[in-house]
C-alpha positions in Angstrom: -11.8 -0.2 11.1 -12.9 -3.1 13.1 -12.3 -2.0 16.6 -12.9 -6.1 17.5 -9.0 -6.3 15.8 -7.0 -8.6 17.0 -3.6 -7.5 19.0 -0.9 -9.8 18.2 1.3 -7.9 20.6 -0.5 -7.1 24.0 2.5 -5.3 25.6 3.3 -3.2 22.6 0.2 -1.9 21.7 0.3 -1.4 25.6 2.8 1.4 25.1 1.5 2.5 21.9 -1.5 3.2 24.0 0.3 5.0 27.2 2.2 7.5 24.3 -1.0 8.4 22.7 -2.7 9.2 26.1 0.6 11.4 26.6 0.8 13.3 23.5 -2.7 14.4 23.9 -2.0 15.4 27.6 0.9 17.1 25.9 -1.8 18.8 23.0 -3.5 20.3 26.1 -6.7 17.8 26.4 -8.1 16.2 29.2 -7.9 12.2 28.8 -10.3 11.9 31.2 -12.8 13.4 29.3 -15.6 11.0 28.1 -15.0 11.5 24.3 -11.3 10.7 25.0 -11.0 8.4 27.6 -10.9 5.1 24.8 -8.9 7.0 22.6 -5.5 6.5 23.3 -6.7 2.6 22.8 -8.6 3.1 19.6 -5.7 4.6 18.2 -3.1 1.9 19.7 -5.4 -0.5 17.6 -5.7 1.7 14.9 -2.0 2.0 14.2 -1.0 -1.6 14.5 -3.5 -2.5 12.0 -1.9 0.3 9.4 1.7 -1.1 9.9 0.4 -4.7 10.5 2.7 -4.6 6.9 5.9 -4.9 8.6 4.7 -8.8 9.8 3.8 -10.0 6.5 6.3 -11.5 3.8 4.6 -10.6 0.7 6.9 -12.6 -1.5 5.0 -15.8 0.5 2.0 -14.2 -0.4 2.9 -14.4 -4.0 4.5 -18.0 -3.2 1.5 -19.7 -2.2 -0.4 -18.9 -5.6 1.7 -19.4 -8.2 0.6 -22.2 -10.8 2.7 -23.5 -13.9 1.1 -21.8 -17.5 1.7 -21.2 -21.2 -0.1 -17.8 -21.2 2.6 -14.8 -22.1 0.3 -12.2 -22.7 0.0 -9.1 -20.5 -2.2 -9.8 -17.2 -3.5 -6.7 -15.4 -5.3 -5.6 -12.5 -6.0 -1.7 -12.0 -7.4 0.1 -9.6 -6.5 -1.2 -6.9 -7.1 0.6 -3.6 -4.6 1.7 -1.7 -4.0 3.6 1.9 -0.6 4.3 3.8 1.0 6.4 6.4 3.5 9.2 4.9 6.7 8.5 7.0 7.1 12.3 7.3 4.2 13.5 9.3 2.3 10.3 9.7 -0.3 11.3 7.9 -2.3 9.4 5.2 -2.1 9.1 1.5 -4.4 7.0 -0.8 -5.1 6.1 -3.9 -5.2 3.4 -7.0 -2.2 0.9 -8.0 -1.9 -0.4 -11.4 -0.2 -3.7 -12.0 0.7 -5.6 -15.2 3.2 -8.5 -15.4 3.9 -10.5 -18.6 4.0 -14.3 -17.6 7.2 -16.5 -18.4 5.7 -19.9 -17.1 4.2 -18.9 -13.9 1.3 -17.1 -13.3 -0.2 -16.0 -10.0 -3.8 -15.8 -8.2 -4.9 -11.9 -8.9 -5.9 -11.4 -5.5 -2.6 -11.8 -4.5 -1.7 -8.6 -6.4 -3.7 -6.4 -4.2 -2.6 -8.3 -1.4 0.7 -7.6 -2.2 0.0 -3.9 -2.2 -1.2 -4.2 1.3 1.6 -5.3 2.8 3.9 -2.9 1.5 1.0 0.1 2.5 0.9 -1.1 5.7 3.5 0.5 6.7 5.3 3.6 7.1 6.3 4.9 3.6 6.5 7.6 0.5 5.3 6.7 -2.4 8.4 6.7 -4.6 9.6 3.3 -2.5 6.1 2.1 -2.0 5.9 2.1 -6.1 9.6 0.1 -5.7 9.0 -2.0 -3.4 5.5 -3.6 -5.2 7.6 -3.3 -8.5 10.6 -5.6 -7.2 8.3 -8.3 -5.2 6.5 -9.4 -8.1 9.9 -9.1 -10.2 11.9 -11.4 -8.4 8.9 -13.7 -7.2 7.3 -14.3 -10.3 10.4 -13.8 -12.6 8.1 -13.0 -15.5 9.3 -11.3 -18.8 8.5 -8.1 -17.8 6.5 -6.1 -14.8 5.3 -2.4 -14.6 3.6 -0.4 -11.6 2.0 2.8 -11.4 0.4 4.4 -8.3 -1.6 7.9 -8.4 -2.1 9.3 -5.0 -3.4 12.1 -2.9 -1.4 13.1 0.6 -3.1 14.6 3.4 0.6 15.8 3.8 0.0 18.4 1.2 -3.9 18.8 1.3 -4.0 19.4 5.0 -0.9 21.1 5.7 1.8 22.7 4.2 1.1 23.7 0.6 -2.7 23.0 1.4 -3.5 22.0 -2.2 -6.4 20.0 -1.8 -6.6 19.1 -5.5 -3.1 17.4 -6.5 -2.3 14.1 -7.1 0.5 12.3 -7.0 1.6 9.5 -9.9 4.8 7.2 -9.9 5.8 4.6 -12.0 7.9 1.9 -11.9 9.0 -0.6 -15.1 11.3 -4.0 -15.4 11.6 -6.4 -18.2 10.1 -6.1 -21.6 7.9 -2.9 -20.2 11.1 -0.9 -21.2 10.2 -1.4 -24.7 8.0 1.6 -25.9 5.3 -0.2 -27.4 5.0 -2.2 -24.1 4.8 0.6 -21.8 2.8 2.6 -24.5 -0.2 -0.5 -24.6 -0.2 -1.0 -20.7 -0.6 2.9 -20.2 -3.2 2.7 -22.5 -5.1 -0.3 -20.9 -5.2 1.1 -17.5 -6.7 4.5 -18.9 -9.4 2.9 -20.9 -12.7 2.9 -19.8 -14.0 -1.3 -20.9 -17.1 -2.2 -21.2 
């Protein structure tokens, strides 16, 4: 992360800073200890920029690259990087989103798919809504004929703590429109597996 980041919101990150110096006085540390003393900063930074999500509109995102088009095939972009904060314990998860819409007159830039998985990362989530959330923006944005989502994921939740099962992923999936239809489904589940030269 780019500890240069700019702070939108001097005062809040302010007191985001003062409760990270007191939980680690709470964990027993010393925040006057060289390797902590920037800490409670660096991680004031650090968690604005992972829920900077919650000052973005991603339906403007979507908005500001939409362009009038005959194509009605299925458009996909896979493997899309993705990292958020469980709401639970705060702790990461991270993974791939997979994203297919069928146009119905409007199509939209493709780096405003990934975008759009930003935003909604960016903030404090579980997967199951995270999956929704993507799902619904693009549905009621783009109002194409159809729109399916699916996001595979590893928690630190489990892998660190708890059932400590460093191996398991996670996968959701989320479908509107013509993706209902078997074939559909069946053809974009098959696409986002495959291996292109």
């Amino acid at each position: 992360m780019n500890d240069n980041f700019d702070i939108q919101n001097l005062p809040l990150t302010e007191e985001i800073r003062s409760n990270f110096s007191h939980i680690i006085d709470l964990l027993g540390e010393d925040t006057s200890r060289e390797g902590l003393v920037k800490t409670p900063e660096r991680a004031a930074k650090a968690m604005k920029f992972l829920t900077e999500g919650y000052e973005k509109d991603p339906q403007q995102i979507l908005q500001s690259a939409m362009f009038k088009e005959d194509y009605n095939e299925m458009v996909i972009v896979k493997d899309i990087e993705l990292y958020s904060l469980c709401e639970h314990h705060m702790l990461p998860f991270f993974g791939k989103a997979h994203i297919a819409y069928i146009p119905d007159g409007q199509i939209v830039g493709l780096s405003k798919l990934p975008r759009v998985v930003d935003v909604f990362s960016r903030r404090l989530q579980v997967q199951e809504r995270l999956t929704e959330q993507i799902l619904d923006c693009i549905n009621d944005t783009l109002n194409p004929k159809g729109v399916a989502v699916v996001i595979e994921a590893s928690h630190m939740c489990m892998m660190m703590r708890g059932v400590q099962k460093q191996n398991s992923t996670t996968t959701t999936s989320g479908f509107r429109g013509s993706f209902k239809e078997t074939e559909t489904r069946n053809e974009f589940l098959k696409l986002i597996t495959a291996h292109l030269a």
